[in-house]
N, C-alpha and C positions, 0 to 999 in steps of 0.2 A: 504493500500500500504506500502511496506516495504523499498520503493526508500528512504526517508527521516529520516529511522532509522539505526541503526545502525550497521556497517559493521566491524567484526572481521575476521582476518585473524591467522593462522597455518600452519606452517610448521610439518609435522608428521614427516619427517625425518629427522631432525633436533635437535629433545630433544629425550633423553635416553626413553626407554620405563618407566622403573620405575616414570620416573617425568612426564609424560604425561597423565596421567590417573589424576593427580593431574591439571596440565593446562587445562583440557577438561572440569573437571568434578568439579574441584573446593575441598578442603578439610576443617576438620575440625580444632580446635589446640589440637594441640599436639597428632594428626594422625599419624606423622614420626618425626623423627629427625629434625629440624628445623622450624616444622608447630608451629609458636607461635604464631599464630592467625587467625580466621577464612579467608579462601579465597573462591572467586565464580573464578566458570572456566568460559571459553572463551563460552559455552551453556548459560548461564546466563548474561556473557556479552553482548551477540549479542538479548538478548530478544526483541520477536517483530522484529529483523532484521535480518540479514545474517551471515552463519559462513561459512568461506571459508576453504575448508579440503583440501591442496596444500601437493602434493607426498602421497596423501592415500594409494597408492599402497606399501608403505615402513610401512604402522603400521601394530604393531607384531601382530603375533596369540592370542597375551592373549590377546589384545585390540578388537579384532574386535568381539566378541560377546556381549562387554559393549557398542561397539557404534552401535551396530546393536539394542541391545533393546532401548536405549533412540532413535531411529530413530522410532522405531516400538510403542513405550511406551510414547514417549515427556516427560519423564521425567529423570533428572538424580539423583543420589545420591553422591554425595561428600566422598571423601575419607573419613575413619573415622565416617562419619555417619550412623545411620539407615533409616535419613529420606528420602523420595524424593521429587524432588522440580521439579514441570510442567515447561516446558517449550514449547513457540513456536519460533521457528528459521526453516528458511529458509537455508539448509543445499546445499552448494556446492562443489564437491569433487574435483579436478585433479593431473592427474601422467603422468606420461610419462611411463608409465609399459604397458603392453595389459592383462587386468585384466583377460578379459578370459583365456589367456594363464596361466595367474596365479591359478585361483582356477582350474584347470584341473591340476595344478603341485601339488597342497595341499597349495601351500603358502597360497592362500589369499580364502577366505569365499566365498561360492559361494552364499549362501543366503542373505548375506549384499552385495554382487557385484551386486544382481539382486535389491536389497532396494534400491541403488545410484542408479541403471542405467536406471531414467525412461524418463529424457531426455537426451543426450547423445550431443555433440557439439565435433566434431574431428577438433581436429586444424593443418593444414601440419606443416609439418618441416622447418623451414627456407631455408632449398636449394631448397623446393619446390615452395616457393614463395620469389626469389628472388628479385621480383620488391619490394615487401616489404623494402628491403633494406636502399637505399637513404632517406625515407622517417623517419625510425626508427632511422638511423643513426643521423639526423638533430634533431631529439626529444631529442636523447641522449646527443648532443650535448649543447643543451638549457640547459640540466637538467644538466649538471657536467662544463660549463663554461654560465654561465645565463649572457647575456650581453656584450659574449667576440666577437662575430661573428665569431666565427674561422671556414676556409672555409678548405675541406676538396679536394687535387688536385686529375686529372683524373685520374692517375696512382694509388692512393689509394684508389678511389671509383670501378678500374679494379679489384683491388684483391679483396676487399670487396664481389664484384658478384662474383665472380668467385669461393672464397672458399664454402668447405661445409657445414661447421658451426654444427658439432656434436654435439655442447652444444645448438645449435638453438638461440633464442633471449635475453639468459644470458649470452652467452661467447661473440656473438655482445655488449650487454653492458658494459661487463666487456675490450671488446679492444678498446670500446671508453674513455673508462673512465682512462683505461691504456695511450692512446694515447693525454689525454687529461693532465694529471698527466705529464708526460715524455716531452712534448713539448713547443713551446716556445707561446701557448694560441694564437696563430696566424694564424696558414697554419697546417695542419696534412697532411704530406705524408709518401709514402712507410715506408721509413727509421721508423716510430710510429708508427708503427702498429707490432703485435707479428710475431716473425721471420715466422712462420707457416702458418700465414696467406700473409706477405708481397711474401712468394714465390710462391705465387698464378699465375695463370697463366693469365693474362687479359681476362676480358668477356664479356663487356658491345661492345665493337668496334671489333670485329671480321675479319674488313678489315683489322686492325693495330699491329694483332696477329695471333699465331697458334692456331686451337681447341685443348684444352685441350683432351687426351684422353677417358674421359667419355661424350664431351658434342657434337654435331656437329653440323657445319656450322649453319644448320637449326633452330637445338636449341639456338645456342648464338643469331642468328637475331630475335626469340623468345621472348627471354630473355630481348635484347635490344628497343626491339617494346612495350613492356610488361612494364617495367621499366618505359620509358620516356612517359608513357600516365598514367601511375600512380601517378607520380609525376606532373606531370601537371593536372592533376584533383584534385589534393591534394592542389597544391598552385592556385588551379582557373583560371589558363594562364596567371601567372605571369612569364613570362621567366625570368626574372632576380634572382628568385627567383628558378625557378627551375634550370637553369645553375647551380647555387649555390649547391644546395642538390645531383646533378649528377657530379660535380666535372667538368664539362665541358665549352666552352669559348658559347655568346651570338651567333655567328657563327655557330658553332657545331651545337647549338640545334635547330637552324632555320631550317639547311638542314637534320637533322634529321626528325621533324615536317614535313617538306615537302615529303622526303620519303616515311611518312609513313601515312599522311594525319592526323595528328595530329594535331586538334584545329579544323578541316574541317568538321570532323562529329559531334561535338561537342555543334557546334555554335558560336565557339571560333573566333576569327580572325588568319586570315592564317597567315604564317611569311611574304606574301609579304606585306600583308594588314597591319602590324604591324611596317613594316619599311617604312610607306610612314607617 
């Protein structure tokens, strides 16, 4: 089992191609200009465990037929060297690119496209699983003020749903951590949040807004049904807790819950059941 070994990570789009070959694959000294002593790459690193290949879709054409053989071969050879050195690693790739599209363009390998692609795991886009949201948001929140409880109000958990999130679950990162950075580690509203996203149109409460013009009626109560059973299965029917992560008052989320028979099917206790 490769759960208890060990786990490397890469970014391919991220370092020059010239230095890449060298982080992958490891060199010799005095290979290139500044190799003054022998290195193992991130294949050797991860021996016996996992290398994670994050943006493959961005490594260049001169690359993709060295990692196509050490995929094919388990072995690599280090910059500078003759020799090769076996390897077993558990190889896993992701982009955001549609590789097919790619090698029909010439960009990318069609024979290393079909080497990766023999399980395949498609992950939506963040506007496509917006309930996602709340739940990421509160993570994000742990991780960049660990301790502070900063509760995040209705009105910017509204925009939050409501934008599209082009960057997906890094540019959420990045406005929480923005928002977390900028404010006073207490309350995050509208005003912390990036101008682009603050002008969002409200999504989660549909009664208390207009539809945005890509989403309708049907979809926001969607959205909103989706959401608040998310998060409640996530915090186990703690309302206090989940109030918390939807930005919303202990009130709100009973008559929601009732609505929409939330905790009911569940085996949860109803909200009248909870306030007696």
């Amino acid at each position: 089992m490769r759960a208890d070994k060990p786990f490397v990570a890469i970014n391919c789009g991220a370092i020059p191609e010239a230095l890449l070959e060298s982080e992958l694959f490891g060199h010799e000294k005095g290979a290139f200009t500044g190799a003054v002593t022998v290195r193992k790459g991130k294949f050797e690193a991860a021996e016996d465990g996992t290398l994670f290949l994050d943006e493959i879709g961005d490594l260049g054409l001169g690359l993709q037929p060295k990692l196509l053989r050490v995929l094919q071969e388990k072995e690599v050879r280090p910059v500078g060297s003759n020799q090769k050195v076996k390897v077993d690693v558990r190889v896993i790739a992701a982009t955001n690119r549609e590789l097919e599209v790619e090698y029909r363009k010439g960009t990318f390998r069609k024979d290393l496209y079909f080497r990766l692609n023999v399980v395949t795991v498609y992950v939506p886009t963040l506007r496509e699983r917006r309930s996602d949201i709340p739940v990421l948001t509160q993570w994000f929140l742990e991780r960049y003020a660990p301790g502070d409880s900063i509760q995040i109000t209705h009105a910017a958990m509204k925009c939050l749903l409501q934008y599209d999130w082009p960057g997906n679950v890094r540019e959420l990162e990045n406005s929480i951590e923005r928002a977390v950075a900028l404010g006073d580690r207490r309350i995050i509203d509208v005003n912390d949040l990036p101008p682009g996203i603050a002008s969002a149109s409200p999504a989660l409460y549909p009664e208390a807004s207009s539809p945005s013009p890509g989403l309708t009626s049907t979809d926001l109560e969607d959205i909103e049904r989706t959401t608040i059973q998310r998060v409640f299965e996530q915090v186990q029917g703690d309302k206090a807790r989940a109030g918390k992560m939807l930005g919303i008052s202990r009130a709100t989320l009973y008559r929601k819950l009732k609505r929409y028979n939330i905790g009911i099917r569940q085996g949860l206790p109803t909200p009248s059941q909870a306030l007696q």
